[in-house]
Structure formats: C-alpha cells, structure tokens
LUMROSE-436837 format. One record per residue (C-alpha): residue in three letters; x, y, z; residue number from 1. Coordinates in nm, 4 decimals. Example, Ala and Ser with C-alpha at 12.3 -4.5 7.8 and 13.67 -1.06 7.14 Angstrom:
<rs>
<r 'ALA' <1.2300 -0.4500 0.7800> 1>;
<r 'SER' <1.3670 -0.1060 0.7140> 2>;
</rs>
This chain:
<rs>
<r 'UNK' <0.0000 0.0000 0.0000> 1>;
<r 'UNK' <0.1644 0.3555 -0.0865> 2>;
<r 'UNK' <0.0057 0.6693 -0.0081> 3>;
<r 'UNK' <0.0945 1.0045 -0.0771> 4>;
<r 'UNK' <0.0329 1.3339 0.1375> 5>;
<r 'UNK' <0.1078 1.6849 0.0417> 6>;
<r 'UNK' <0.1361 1.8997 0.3428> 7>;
<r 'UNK' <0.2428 2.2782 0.2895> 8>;
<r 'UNK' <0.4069 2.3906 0.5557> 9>;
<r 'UNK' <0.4508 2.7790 0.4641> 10>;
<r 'UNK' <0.6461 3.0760 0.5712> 11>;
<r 'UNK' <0.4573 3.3639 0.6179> 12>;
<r 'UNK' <0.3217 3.5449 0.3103> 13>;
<r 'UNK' <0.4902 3.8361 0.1396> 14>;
<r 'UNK' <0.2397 4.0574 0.0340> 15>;
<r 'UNK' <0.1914 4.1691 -0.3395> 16>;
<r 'UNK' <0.2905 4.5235 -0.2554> 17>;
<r 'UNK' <0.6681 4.4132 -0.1186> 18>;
<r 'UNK' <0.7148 4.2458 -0.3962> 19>;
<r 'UNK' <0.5909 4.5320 -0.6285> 20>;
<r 'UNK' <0.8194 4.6970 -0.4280> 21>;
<r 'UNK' <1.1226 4.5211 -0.4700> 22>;
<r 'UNK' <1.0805 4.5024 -0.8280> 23>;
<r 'UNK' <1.1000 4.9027 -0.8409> 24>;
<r 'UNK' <1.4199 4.8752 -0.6112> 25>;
<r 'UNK' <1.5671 4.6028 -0.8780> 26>;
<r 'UNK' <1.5131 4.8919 -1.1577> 27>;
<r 'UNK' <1.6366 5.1783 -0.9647> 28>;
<r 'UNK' <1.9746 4.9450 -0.8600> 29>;
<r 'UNK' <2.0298 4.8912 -1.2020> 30>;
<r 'UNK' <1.9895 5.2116 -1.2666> 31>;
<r 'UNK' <2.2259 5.3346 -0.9791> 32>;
<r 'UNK' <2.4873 5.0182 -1.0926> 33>;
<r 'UNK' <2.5145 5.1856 -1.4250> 34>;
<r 'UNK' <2.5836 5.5803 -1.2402> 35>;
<r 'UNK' <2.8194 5.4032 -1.0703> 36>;
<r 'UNK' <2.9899 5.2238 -1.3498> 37>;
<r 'UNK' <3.0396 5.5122 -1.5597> 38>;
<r 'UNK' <3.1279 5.7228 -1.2646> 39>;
<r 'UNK' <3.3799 5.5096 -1.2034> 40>;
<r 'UNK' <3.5334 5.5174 -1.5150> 41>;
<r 'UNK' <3.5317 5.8847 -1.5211> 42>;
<r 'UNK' <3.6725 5.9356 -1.1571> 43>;
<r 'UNK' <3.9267 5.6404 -1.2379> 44>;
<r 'UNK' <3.8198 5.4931 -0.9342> 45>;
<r 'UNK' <3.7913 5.1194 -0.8979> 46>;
<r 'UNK' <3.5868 5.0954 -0.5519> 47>;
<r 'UNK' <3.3084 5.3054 -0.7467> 48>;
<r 'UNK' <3.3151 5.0421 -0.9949> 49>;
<r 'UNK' <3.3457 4.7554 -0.7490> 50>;
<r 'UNK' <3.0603 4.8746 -0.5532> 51>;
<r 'UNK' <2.8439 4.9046 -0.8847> 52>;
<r 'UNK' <2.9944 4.5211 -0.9731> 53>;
<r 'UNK' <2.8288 4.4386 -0.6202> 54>;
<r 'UNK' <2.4906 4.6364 -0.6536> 55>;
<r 'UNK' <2.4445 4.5037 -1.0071> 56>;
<r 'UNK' <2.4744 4.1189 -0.8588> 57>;
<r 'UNK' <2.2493 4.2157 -0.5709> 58>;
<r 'UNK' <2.0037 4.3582 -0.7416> 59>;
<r 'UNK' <1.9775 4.0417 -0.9628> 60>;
<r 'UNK' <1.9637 3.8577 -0.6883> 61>;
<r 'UNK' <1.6362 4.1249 -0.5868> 62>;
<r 'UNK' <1.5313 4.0359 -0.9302> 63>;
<r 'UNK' <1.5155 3.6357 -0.8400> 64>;
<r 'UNK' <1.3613 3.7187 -0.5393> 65>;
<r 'UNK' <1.0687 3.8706 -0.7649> 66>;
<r 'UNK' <1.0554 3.5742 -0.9894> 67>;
<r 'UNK' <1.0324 3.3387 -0.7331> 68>;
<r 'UNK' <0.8087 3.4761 -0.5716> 69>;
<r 'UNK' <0.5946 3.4749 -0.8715> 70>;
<r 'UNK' <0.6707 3.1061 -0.9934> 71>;
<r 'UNK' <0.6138 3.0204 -0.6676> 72>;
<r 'UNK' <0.2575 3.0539 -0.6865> 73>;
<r 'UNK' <0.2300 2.8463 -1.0051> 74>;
<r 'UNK' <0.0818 2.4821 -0.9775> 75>;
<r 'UNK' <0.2562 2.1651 -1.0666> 76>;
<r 'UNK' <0.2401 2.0386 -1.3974> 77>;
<r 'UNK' <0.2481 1.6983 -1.5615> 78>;
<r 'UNK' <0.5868 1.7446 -1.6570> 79>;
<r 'UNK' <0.7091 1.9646 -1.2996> 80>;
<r 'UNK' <0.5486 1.7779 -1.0463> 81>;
<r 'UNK' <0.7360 1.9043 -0.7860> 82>;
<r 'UNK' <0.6067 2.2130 -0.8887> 83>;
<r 'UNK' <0.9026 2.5017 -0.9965> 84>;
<r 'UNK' <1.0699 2.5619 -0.6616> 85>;
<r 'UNK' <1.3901 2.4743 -0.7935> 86>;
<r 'UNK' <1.3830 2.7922 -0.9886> 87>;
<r 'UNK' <1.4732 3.0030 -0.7538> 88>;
<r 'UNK' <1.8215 2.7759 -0.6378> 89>;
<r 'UNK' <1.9183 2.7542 -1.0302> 90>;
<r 'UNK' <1.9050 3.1282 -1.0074> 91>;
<r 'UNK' <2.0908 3.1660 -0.7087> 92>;
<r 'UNK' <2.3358 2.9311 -0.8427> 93>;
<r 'UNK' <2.4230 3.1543 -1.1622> 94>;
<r 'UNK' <2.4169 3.4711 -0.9963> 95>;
<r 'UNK' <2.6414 3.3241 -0.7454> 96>;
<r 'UNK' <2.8770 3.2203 -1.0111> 97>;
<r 'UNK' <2.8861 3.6004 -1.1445> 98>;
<r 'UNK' <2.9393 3.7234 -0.8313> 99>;
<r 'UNK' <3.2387 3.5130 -0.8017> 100>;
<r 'UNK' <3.3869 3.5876 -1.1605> 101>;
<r 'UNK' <3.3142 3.9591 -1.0764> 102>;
<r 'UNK' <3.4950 3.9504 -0.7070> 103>;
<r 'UNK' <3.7492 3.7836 -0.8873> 104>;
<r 'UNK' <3.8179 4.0238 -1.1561> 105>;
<r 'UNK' <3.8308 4.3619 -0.8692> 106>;
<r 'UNK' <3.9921 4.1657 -0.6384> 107>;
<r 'UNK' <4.2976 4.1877 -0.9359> 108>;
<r 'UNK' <4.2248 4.5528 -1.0324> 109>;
<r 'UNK' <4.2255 4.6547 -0.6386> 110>;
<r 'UNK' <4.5400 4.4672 -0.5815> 111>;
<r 'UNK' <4.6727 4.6313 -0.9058> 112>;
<r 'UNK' <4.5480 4.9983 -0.7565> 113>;
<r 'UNK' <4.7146 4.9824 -0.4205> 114>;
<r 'UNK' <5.0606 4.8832 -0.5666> 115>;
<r 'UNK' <5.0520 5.1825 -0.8301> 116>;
<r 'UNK' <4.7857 5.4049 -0.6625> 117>;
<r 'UNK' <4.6424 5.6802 -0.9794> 118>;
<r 'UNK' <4.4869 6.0049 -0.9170> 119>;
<r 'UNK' <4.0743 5.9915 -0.8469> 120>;
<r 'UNK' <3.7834 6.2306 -0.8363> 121>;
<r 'UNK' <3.7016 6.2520 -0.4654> 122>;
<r 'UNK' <3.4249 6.5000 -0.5147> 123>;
<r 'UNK' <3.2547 6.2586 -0.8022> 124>;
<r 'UNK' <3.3062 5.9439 -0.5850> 125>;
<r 'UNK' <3.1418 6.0810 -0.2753> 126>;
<r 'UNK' <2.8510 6.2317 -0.4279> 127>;
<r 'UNK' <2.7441 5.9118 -0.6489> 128>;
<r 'UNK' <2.8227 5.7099 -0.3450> 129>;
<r 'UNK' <2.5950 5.9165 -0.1278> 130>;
<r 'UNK' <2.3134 5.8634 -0.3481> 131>;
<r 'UNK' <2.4020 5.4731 -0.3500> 132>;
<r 'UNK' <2.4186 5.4851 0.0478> 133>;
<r 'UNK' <2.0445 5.6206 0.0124> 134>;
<r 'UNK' <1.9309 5.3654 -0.2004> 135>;
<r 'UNK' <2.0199 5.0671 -0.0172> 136>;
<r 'UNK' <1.9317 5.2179 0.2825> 137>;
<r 'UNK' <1.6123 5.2630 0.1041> 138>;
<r 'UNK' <1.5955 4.8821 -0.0708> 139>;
<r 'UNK' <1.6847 4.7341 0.2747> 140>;
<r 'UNK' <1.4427 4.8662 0.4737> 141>;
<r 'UNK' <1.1695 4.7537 0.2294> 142>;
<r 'UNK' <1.2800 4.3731 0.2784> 143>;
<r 'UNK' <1.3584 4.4323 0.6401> 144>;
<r 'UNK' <0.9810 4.3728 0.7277> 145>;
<r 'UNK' <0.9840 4.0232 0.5875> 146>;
<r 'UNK' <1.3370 3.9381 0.7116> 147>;
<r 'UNK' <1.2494 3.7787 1.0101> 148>;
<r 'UNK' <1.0456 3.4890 0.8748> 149>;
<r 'UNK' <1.1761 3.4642 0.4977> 150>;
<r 'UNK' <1.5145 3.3463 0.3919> 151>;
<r 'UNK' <1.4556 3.5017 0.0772> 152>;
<r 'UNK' <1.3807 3.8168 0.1792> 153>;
<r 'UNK' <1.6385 3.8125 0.5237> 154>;
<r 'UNK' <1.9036 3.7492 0.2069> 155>;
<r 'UNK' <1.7903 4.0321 0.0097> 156>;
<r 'UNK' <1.7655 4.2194 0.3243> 157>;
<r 'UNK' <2.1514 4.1111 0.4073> 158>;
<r 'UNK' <2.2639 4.1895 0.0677> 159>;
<r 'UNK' <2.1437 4.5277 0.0740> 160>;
<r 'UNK' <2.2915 4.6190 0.3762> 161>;
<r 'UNK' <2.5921 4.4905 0.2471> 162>;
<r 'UNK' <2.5861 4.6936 -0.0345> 163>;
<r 'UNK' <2.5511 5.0095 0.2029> 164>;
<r 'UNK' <2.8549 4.9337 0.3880> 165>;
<r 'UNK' <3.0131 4.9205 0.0747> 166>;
<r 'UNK' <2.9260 5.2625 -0.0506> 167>;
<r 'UNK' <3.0161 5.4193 0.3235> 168>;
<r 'UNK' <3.3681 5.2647 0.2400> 169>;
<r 'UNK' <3.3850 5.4443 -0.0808> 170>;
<r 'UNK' <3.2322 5.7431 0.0649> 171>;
<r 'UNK' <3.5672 5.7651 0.3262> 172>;
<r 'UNK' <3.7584 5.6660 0.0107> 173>;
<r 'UNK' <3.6423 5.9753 -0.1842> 174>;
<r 'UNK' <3.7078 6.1859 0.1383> 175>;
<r 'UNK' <4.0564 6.0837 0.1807> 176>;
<r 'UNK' <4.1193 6.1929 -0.1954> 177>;
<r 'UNK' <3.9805 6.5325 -0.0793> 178>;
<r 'UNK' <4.1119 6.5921 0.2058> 179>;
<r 'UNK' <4.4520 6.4205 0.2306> 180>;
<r 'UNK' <4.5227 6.3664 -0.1451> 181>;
<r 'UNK' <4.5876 5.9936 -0.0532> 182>;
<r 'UNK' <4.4216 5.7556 -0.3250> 183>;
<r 'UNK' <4.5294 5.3806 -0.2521> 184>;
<r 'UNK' <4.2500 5.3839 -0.0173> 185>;
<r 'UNK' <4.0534 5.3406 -0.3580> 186>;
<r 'UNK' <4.2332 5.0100 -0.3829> 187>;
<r 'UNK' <4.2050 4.8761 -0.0421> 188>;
<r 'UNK' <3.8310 4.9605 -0.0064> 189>;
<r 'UNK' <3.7979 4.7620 -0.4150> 190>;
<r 'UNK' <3.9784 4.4678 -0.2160> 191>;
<r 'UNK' <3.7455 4.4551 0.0959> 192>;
<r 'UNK' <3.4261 4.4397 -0.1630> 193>;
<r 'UNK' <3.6249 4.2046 -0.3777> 194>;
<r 'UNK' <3.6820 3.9805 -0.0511> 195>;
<r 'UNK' <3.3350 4.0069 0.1092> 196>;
<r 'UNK' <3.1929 3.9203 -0.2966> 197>;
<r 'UNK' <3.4163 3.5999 -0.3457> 198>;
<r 'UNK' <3.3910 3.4573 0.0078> 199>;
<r 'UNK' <3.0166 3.5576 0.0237> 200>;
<r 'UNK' <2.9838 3.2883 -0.3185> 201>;
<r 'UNK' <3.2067 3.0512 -0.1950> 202>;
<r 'UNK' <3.0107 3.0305 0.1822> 203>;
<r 'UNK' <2.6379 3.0036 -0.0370> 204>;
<r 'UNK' <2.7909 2.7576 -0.3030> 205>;
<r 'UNK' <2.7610 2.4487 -0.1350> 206>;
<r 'UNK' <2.4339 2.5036 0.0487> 207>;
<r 'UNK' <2.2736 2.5512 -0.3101> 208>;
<r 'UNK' <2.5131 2.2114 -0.4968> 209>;
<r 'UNK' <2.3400 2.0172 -0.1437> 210>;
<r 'UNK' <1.9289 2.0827 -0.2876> 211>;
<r 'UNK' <2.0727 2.0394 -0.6828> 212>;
<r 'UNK' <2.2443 1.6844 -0.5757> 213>;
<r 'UNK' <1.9206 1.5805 -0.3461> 214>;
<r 'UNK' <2.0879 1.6009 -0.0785> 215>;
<r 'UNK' <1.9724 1.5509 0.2643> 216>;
<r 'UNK' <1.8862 1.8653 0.4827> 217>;
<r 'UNK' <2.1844 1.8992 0.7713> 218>;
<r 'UNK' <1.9121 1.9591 0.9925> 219>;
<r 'UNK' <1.7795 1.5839 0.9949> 220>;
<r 'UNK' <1.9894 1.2979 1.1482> 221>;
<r 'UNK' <1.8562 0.9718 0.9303> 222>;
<r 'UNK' <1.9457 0.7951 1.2324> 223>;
<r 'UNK' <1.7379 0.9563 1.4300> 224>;
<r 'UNK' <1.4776 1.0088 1.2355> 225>;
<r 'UNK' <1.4903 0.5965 1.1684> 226>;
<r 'UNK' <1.4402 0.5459 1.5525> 227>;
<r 'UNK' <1.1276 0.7631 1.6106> 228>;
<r 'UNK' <0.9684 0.6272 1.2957> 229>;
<r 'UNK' <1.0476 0.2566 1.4708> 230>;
<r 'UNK' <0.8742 0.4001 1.8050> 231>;
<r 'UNK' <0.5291 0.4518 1.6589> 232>;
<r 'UNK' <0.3238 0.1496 1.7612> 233>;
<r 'UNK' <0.2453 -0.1286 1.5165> 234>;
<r 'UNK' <0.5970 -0.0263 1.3285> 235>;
<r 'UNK' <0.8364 -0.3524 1.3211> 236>;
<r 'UNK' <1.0701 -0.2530 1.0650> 237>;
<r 'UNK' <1.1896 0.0853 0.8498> 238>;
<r 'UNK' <1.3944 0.0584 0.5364> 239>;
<r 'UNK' <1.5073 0.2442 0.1777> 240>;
<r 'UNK' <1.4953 0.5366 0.3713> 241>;
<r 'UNK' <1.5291 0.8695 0.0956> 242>;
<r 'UNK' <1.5671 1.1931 0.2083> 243>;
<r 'UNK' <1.6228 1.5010 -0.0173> 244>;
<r 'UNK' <1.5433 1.8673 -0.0349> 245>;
<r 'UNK' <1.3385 1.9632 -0.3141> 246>;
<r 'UNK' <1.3506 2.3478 -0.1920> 247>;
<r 'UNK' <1.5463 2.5498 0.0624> 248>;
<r 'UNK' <1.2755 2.5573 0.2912> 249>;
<r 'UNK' <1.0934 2.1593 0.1545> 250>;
<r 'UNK' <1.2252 1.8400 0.1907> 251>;
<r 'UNK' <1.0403 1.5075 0.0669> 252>;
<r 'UNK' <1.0986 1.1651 0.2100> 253>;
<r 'UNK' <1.0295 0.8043 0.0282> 254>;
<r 'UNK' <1.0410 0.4847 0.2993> 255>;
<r 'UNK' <0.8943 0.1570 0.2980> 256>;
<r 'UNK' <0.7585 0.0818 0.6474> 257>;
<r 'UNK' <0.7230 -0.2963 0.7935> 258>;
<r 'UNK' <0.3703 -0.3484 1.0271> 259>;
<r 'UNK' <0.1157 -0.5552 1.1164> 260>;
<r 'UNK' <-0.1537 -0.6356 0.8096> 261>;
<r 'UNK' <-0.4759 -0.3859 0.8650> 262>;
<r 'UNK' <-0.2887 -0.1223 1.0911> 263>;
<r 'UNK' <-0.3636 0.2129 0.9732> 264>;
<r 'UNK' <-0.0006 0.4265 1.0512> 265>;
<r 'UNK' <0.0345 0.6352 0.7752> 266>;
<r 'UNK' <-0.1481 0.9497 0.9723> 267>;
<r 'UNK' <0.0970 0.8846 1.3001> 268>;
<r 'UNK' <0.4402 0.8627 1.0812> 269>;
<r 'UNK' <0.3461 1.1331 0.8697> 270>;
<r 'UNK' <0.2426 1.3619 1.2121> 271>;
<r 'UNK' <0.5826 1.2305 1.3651> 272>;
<r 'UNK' <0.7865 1.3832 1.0573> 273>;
<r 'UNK' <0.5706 1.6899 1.0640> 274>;
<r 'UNK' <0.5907 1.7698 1.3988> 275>;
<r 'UNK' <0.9389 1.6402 1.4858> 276>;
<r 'UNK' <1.1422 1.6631 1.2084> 277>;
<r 'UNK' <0.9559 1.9541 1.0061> 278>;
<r 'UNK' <0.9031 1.7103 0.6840> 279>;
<r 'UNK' <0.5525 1.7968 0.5354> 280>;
<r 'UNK' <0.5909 1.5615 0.2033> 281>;
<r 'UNK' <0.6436 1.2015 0.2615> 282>;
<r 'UNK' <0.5507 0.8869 0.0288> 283>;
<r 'UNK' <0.4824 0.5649 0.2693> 284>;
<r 'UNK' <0.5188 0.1975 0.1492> 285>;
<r 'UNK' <0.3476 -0.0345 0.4350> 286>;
<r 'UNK' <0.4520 -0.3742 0.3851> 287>;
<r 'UNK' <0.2724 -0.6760 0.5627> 288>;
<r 'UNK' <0.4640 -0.8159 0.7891> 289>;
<r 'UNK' <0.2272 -1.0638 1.0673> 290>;
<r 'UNK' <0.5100 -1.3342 1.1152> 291>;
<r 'UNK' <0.5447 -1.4098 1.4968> 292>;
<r 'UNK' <0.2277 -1.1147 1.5440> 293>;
<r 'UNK' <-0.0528 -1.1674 1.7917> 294>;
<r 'UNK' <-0.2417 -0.9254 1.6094> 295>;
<r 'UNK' <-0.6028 -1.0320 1.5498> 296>;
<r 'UNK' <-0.6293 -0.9951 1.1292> 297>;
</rs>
C-alpha cells in the first residue's frame, strides 16, 4: 500500500505590494549600478566600480527574489510535479557564479590599484556614493519587514545592507582623496568588496550544490529520524529510507515501512515527521509483515 500526502508547511506570506516593491528597487539598482559604473570610469576609481559590480549582482539577486516569488505561486504540472521551486536555487546558483567571476576580476584591479595608486575624483566618488548609500538604505528597509520569517527576503535584506557598507567605504575613500590627497585607499576599499563578494559565493555555493544533488537537509539525522519512525506502535521494521530537499525551505521523504496487516499508521508517521522533524511531504510503502504477530487480522 503507498500513499501520498502533500502537506504545505509555509512561511509567512509576502504581500503583493513588497514584492511590487522590490521590483521598483531592482530597476532603480540597475539604474544606480550603471551611475556608478560610468562614474567610475570617469573618476578612475575602482571601488566606485566595485561597488556598482556588487549592486548590479544584488540587485539580480532582488530580481530572483521577484521571480520566485511569482513562480512560486504556479501549480505543478504533468511534466514539474514538484512544482518550480527549484527555480529560484538555479538562479541563485548563476548569480552566485557572477558574483564570483566579478569579485574575482576587482579583487585583481584593487590589488593592481594599491601597488601603483592613480589620481581619483574625490568630489565625483562621494557624491554618487551618497546617493548609492540612500538607495540601499532605502531597498533594505523595504525587505527588512519580511526578514524575520523569509530566507529570501532576510538574504535580500543582508545583501542590501551589504551593499551600504560598501558605498560608506567608498564614501571615506572619496574623502581621503579630498582631504589628504591619498588615493590607494581606492584600492584597499575595491579589495574589501572584492573579498566580502568571493567569500560571500564561496560560503552560499555548497548550500545551493546540497538541494541540486538531493541532498539531505543537515538539519535531519537519518538515524534519528529511523528510531522515532520505529517508536510509533504497530511499526516492526523501516527501510530504503530517501531523504532530499526539493527546496530550501521543503524536503520530501520516500520509505517503505514494515507493520502488522490492517494497521492504519500512515497518519501517526506522517504527524511524527511533521511535527518532529519539520518534513511535510512524505511517500509511505506499508509492507505486511504478521510473522510471529498476535495481532487479530
């Protein structure tokens, strides 16, 4: 006998209007990525351009918070059954990889800066990096709300604030070309970014491989898990035990379950993972087992 139940177990609900609302932000970050960019290469400065390599990966990273949100919502099809979750890791996973190719490249240009430091424009550098400062200030307190009880939205939130740190460090950058004509600040500030970018996709990079590969979640012990199943009464036996995360926040789990002929314990095991081990999607096989039983059939 195999049964299936789907039980959603859901994080709270961002509302339509955050999410409206963090699309704008994603437009006006691109937008502010591409003032920095250019102001950058105007000003010569490469922390101006590292911060608007940073901004342009976090505001993608805004951008798959959008989509997900939206495919989110869509139903499984006869192709997707496992609905399009997924889509929100693959997306993580290639912006991930761009962040690293892009820490990468201004971790050499920032290196390259503070051995031969090159005049800057302090004045340019601290006014575009004001505005920045205001901006993610302003895109981080919109996802601040829903911090607290979404991951996706705690990471936007954390990426944001990032990125604000990052423009007060070119901000004292710019002011140390003003006021004490000293520019391999530029550099060092372009190597702090460039540090926080590669180790930030390096930390995230095997979290996201784990769900691709089916991994189990590190927050389940099989073992464990095994021996409560094994404690519910009428279970004699628990075997091909599969575990696997089909989402950051979902995991699924496949078992085949020895008991005694007419006992009904698919609503206890599937209340046990629930409850004790946070698994709301399980597929059950009971098989018969009434050797050495006193059960009445």
């Amino acid at each position: 006998m195999e049964a299936h139940k789907h039980c959603h177990h859901h994080h709270e609900a961002v509302d339509e209007k955050s999410v409206r609302l963090l699309l704008i932000s994603f437009i006006i970050n691109m937008g502010l990525s591409a003032v920095e960019f250019i102001g950058g290469i105007v000003s010569g400065s490469m922390a101006l351009i590292g911060d608007a390599l940073h901004n342009t990966s976090d505001a993608l990273s805004i951008l798959i918070a959008v989509i997900a949100f939206r495919i989110g919502n869509k139903k499984a099809t006869e192709k997707y059954t496992y609905g399009f979750k997924r889509a929100e890791v693959i997306g993580g996973f290639v912006n991930l990889i761009l962040l690293f190719i892009s820490g990468s490249y201004l971790l050499v240009e920032g290196i390259f800066r503070l051995v031969k430091p090159e005049p800057i424009s302090g004045a340019m550098i601290v006014v575009i990096s004001v505005l920045a400062l205001i901006i993610d200030a302003a895109t981080a307190k919109i996802s601040h709300h829903h911090a607290a009880h979404n991951s996706n939205m705690k990471m936007v939130f954390l990426h944001n604030f990032a990125d604000a740190l990052g423009s007060f460090g070119v901000i004292i950058s710019g002011f140390c070309v003003m006021w004490f004509n000293v520019f391999w600040v530029d550099g060092m500030v372009a190597i702090g970014i460039a540090v926080y970018m590669i180790l930030q996709a390096i930390i995230s990079f095997p979290d996201i491989v784990h769900i691709l590969m089916n991994a189990a979640p590190d927050d389940v012990d099989l073992k464990e898990l095994e021996k409560a199943i094994l404690k519910v009464e009428g279970v004699k036996g628990v075997h091909h035990i599969h575990l696997w995360r089909v989402s950051e926040h979902d995991s699924s789990l496949e078992c085949h379950i020895e008991a005694c002929k007419g006992r009904d314990l698919l609503v206890d095991v599937k209340t046990l993972l629930a409850e004790q081990f946070n698994i709301m999607h399980s597929t059950i096989q009971i098989e018969d087992d009434c050797a050495d039983c006193d059960c009445e059939l």
